[in-house]
C-alpha positions in Angstrom: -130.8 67.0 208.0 -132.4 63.2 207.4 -135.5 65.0 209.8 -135.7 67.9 208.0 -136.1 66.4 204.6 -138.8 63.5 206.1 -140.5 67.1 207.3 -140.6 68.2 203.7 -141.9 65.2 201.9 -144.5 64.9 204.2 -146.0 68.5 204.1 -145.3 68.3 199.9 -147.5 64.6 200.0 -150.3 66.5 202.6 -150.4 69.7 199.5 -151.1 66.5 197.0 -153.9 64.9 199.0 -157.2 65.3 197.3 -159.2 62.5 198.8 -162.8 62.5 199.1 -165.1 59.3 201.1 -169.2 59.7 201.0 -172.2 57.6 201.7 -174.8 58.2 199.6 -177.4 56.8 197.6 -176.8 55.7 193.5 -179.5 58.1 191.9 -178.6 57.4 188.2 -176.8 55.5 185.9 -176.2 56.4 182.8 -175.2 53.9 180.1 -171.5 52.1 179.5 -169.2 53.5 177.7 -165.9 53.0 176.8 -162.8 56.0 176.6 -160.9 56.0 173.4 -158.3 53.9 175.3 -160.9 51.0 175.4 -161.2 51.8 179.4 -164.6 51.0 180.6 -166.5 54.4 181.8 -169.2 54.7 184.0 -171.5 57.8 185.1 -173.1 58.4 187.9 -174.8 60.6 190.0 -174.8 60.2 193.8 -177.4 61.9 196.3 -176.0 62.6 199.9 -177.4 63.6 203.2 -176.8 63.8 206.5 -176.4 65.9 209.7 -173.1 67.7 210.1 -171.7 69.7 213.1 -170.2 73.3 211.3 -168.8 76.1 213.8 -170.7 73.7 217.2 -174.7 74.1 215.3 -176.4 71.0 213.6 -176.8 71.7 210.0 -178.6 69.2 208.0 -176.7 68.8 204.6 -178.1 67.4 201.3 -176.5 67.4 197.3 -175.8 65.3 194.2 -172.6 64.8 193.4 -171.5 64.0 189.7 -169.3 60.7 189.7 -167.3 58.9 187.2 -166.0 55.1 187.8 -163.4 53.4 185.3 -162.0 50.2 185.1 -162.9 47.2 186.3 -164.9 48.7 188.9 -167.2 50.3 186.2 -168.0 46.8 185.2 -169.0 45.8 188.5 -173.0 46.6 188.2 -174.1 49.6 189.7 -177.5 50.1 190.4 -180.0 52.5 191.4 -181.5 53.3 195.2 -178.3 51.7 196.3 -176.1 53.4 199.3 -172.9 53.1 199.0 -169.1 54.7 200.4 -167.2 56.0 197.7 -164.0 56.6 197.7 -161.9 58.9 195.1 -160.7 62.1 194.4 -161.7 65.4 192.8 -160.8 66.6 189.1 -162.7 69.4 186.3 -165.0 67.8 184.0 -162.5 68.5 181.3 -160.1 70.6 180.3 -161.7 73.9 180.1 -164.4 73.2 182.6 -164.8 74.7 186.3 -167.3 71.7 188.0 -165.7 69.1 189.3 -166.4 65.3 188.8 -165.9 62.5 191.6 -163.8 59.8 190.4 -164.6 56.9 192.6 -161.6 54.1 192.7 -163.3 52.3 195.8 -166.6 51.2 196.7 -168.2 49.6 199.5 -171.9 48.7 199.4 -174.0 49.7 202.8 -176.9 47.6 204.0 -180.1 50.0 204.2 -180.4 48.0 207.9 -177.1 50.2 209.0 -178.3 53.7 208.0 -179.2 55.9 210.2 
């Protein structure tokens, strides 16, 4: 019974897991802001690309990716032509919007000598 339910929370926490880790370049910033909360907000947009393997042929792959950072991390001064890994999750724009937004809670900045 004890493996059974172990079984069950895992596949329930695997149907939560929304997890998304790029490397790509910071294209633009736009200015600070602040949420009515007094959170600091920060957007982005990120430009990726890259060679990926899909069904055993080489495609070359290429997008921007809208990206949001709060927090601390917002504060922690983004700039432009920079590659980094982000780290987040997915979620709508808003309430009644279909696109999705990155919200990146982790960020590790790459050295251009280490790309590819």
């Amino acid at each position: 019974m004890r493996h059974q339910l172990q079984q069950l929370l895992q596949r329930q926490s695997q149907l939560n897991l929304n997890k998304l880790v790029i490397q790509a370049e910071v294209v633009q910033i736009e200015p600070l802001r602040y949420t009515p909360a007094g959170i600091p907000l920060l957007s982005v947009v990120l430009r990726h690309a890259s060679e990926q393997t899909e069904a055993g042929m080489k495609r070359k792959v290429e997008c921007e990716i809208n990206a949001v950072v709060l927090g601390d991390l917002a504060l922690k001064g983004f700039k432009a032509g920079t590659q980094i890994i982000a780290q987040g999750f997915l979620a709508r724009r808003s309430l009644k919007s279909t696109q999705l937004v990155m919200h990146i809670n982790n960020v590790e900045y790459v050295s251009v000598a280490c790309i590819n």
